[in-house]
C-alpha positions in Angstrom: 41.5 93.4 147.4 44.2 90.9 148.4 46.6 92.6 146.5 45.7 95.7 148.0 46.1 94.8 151.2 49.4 92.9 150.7 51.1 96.0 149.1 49.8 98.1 152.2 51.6 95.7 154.3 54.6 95.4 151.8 54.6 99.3 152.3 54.4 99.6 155.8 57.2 96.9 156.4 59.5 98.8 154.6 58.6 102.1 156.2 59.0 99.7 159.8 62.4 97.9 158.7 63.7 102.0 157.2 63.2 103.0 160.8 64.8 99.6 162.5 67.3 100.4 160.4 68.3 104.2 161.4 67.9 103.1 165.0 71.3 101.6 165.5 73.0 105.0 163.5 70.8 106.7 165.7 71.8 105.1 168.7 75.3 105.9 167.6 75.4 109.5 167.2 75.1 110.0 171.3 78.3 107.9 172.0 80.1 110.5 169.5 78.6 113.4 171.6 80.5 111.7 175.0 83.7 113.7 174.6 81.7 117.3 174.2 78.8 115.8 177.4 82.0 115.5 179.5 83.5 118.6 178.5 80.4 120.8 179.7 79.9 118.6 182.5 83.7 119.5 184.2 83.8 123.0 183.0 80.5 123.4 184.3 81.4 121.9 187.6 85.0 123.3 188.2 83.3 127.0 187.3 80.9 126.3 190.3 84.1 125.5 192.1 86.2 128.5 191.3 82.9 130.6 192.7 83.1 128.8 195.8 86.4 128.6 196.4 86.8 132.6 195.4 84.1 133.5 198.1 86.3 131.3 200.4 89.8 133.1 199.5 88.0 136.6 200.3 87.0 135.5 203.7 89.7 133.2 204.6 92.8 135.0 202.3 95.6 136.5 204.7 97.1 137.8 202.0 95.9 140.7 199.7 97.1 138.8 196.3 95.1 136.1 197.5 92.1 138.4 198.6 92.2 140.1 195.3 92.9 136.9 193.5 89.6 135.5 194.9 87.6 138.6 194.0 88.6 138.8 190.4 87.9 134.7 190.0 84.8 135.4 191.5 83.4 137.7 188.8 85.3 136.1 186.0 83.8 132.6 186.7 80.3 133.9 187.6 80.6 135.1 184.2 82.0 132.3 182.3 79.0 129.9 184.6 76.2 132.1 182.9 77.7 131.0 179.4 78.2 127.5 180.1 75.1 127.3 181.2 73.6 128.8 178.0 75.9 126.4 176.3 74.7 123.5 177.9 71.0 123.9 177.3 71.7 124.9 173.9 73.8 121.6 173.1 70.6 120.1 174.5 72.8 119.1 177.8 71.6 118.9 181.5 72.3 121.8 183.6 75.5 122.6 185.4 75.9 120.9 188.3 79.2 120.4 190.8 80.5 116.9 190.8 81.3 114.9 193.9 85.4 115.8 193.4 85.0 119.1 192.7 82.5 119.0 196.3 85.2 117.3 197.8 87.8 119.9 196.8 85.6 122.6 198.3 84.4 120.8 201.4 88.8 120.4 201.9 89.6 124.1 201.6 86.3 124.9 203.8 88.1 123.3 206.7 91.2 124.7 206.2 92.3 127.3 209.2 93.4 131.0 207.7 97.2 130.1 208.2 97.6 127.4 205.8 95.0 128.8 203.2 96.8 130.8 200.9 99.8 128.6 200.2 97.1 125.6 199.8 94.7 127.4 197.8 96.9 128.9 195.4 98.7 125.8 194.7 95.4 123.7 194.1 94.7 127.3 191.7 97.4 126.7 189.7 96.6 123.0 189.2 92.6 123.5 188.6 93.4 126.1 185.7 96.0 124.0 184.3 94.0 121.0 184.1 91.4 123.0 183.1 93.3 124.8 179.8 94.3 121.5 179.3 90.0 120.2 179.0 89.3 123.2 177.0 92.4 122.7 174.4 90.9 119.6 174.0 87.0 120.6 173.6 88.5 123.3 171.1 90.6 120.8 168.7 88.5 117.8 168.7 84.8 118.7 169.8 82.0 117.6 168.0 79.1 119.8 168.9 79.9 123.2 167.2 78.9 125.4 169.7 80.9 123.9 172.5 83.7 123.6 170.5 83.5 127.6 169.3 83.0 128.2 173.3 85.9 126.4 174.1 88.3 128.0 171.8 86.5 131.7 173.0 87.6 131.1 176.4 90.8 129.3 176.0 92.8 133.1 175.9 91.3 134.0 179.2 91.6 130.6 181.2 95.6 131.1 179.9 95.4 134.4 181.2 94.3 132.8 184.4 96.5 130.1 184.9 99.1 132.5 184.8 98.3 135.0 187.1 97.5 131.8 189.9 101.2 130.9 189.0 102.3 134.6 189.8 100.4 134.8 192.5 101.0 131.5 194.2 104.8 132.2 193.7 104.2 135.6 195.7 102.9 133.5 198.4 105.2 130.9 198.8 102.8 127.8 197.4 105.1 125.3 195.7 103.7 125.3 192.4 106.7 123.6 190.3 104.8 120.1 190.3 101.5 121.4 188.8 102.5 123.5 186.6 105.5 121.4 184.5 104.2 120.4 181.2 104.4 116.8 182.3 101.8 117.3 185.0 99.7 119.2 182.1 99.2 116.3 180.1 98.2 114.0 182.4 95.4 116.0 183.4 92.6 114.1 184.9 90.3 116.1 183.1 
């Protein structure tokens, strides 16, 4: 009976120090995910932003490429903020939420008069997609979740597509763009 009971105990220690054991991998495997939890986190947010700052270039826009740019970001981002979000609770990530900067970013461009929007807003355009083709290069090369990573490289084409036509149409309006858009600027991203 002795021995009984000292080989249930052997066995249940091993089973105890087996899962001791895998908690410190375990533990680990969260601080690789940090890289794809920020990704989803600021494309999530600066999505939210583009929809709010669209709705604001349709009201506030003096100029029709402005106007129209603000419509077509509007749909485009609704759309891509309906996959991120599928993305995120897939990946097991919290919902999409706009950070305090991207708030801040908004709340500025709320207070701006019609005069000085367009030139403003299309400048801070071309910076947002650059930085932000910049995050999803970055999700798309080195993520670690699989899903993100395939989202990222999915959207990469169009966010190109978009930084582009916020260069064009900041040039058309005048919005000095040459700073945000140099490859220098690009890699220093703060995204």
């Amino acid at each position: 009976m002795v021995f009984r009971n000292l080989v249930s105990a052997t066995v249940t220690g091993l089973f105890l120090s087996a899962a001791v054991g895998a908690a410190p991998a375990g533990a680990q495997q969260p601080k690789s995910l940090v890289s794809d939890s920020i990704f989803i986190q600021k494309a999530s947010s600066v999505g939210l932003l583009q929809v709010k700052l669209a709705q604001l270039a349709q009201k506030k826009g003096s100029s029709p490429a402005v106007v129209e740019f603000g419509k077509r970001m509007g749909a485009e981002y609704s759309k891509a903020n309906e996959e991120l979000k599928a993305a995120a609770k897939q990946a097991a990530f919290p919902a999409p939420v706009m950070l305090r900067q991207d708030q801040q970013i908004f709340d500025r461009f709320n207070g701006l008069g019609r005069s000085s929007f367009d030139k403003a807003y299309m400048g801070e355009m071309v910076k947002q997609h650059s930085e932000e083709v910049q995050l999803f290069r970055r999700e798309s090369s080195g993520g670690r979740v699989q899903s993100l990573k395939q989202l990222a490289t999915r959207m990469l084409p169009d966010l190109e597509q978009r930084l582009s036509l916020a260069t064009q149409t900041a040039g058309s309006v005048g919005a000095d763009v040459t700073a945000s858009s140099s490859p220098a600027s690009e890699g220093s991203a703060s995204y």
